[in-house]
C-alpha positions in Angstrom: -121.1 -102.3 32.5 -120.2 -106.0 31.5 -119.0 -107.1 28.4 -120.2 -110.4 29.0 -123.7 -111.4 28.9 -125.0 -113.7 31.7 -128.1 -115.5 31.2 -130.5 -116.6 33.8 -130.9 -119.1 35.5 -127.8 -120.1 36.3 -125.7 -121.3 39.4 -125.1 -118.8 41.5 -122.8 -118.6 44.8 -124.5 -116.9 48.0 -121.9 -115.1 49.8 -121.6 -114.4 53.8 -119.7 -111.1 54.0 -118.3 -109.9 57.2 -116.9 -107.0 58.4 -115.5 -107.6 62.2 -112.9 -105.7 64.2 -111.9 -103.6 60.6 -111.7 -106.4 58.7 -113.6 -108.0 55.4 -113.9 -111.7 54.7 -116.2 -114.0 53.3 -117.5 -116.0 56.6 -119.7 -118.7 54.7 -120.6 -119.6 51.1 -124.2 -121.4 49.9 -123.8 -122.4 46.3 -127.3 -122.5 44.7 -127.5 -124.5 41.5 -130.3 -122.4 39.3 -131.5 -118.7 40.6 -132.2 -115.7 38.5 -130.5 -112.5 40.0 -132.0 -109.1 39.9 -130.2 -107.3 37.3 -126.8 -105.9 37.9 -127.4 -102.0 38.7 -125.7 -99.3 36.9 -123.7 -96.2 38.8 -125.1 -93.0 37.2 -121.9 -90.3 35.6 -121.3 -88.2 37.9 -118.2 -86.7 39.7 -119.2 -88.2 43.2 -121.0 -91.0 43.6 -122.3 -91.4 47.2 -123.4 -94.6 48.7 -123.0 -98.4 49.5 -122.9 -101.1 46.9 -120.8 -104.5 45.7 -119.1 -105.8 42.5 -117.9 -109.3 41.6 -115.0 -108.1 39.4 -112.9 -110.8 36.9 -109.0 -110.8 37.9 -108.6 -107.6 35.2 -110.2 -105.5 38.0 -113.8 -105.3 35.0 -117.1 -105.6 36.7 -119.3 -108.4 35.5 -122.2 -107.7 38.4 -122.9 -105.5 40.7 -125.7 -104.6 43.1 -126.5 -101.2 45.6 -127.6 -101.8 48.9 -128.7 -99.4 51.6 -125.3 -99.1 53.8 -125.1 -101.6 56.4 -122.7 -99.2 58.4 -125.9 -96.0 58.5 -127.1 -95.7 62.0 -130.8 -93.7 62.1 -133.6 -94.3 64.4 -137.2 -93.9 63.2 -138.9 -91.0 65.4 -142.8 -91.1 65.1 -144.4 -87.8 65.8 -148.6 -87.8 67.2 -149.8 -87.8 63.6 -148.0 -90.7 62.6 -145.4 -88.7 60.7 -142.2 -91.2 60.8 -138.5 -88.9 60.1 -135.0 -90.6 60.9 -132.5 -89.3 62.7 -128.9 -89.7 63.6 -128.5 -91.9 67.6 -127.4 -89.3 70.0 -124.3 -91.3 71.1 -123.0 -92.9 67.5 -121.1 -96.1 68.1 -119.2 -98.2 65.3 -121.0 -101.9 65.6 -118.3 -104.4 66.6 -119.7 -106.3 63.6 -121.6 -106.1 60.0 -122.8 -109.0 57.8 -124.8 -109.5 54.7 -124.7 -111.6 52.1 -124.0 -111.3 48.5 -125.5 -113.3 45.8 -123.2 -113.6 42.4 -122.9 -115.6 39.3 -121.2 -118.6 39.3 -118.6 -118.0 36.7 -115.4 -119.3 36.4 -113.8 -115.7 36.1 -115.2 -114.9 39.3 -111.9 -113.1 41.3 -113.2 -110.7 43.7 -115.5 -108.9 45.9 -115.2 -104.5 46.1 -116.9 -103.2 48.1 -117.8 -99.3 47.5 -118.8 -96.8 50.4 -118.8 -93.2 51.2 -119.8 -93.9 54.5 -117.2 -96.2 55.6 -116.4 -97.2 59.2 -114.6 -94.4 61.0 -114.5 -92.5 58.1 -115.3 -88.5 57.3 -119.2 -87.5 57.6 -121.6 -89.2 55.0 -121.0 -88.0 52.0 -118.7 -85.5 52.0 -116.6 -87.6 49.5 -117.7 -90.0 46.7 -117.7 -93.5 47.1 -114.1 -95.0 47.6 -113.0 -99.2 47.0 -113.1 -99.8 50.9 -112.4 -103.8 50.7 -111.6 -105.8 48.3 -112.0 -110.1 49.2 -110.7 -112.7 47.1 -113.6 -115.2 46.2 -112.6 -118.8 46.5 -112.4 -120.1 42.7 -114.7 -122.5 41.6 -114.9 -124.3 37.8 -117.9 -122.0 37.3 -121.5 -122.9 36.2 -122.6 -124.9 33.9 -124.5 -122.1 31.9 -123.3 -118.7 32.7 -122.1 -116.7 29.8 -123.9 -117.2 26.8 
């Protein structure tokens, strides 16, 4: 996925991402000086990818990490049945939330341009997954010198 090679620990910026009244920004920023990430998750080939997930890209557009998360737009309730059984299902009266926010931990590297974020779920969009993921936001990330050990 990346060309570049990270190597852990290094600095790495913590990320508030919001999503209010249909728009993306980034709504706070915690930079931690030494953290190891979880490693940056591959997409598998196919056609149609379905789901929710984020890439820090470099100002060519090129991933250098990127990370799935379960969509923060999904509304389900748990239903418990007598024997303890637990199934989701959709609310009877779906409502968009007025806001969404979770935060995204990336490398602190100098190259750093951008935050895409992939759904194909998004906010008063077609049914889930009817159509592969699509770019649905795209947030500059304020530029920083980068950390001290990074790329290797």
């Amino acid at each position: 996925m990346t060309e570049q090679r990270i190597e852990y620990p290094c600095p790495v910026r913590r990320l508030h991402v919001v999503w209010r009244g249909g728009e993306w920004s980034i709504a706070g920023e915690t930079r931690v000086p030494s953290m190891t990430l979880p490693a940056s998750d591959d997409l598998p080939e196919a056609d149609k990818i379905s789901g929710f997930w984020w890439e820090v890209v470099d100002g060519e557009g090129r991933a250098i990490h990127r990370h799935v998360l379960h969509d923060p737009f999904a509304r389900s309730m748990e239903r418990f049945d007598d024997g303890g059984l637990i199934t989701r299902m959709a609310p009877m009266d779906p409502m968009e939330p007025e806001e969404v926010g979770f935060d995204v931990l990336v490398p602190d590297v100098a190259d750093a341009a951008a935050v895409h974020l992939y759904s194909s779920n998004p906010p008063g969009g077609s049914e889930p997954g009817s159509r592969g993921a699509a770019c649905i936001a795209a947030i500059d990330v304020p530029p920083t010198e980068g950390g001290d050990d990074g790329y290797r």
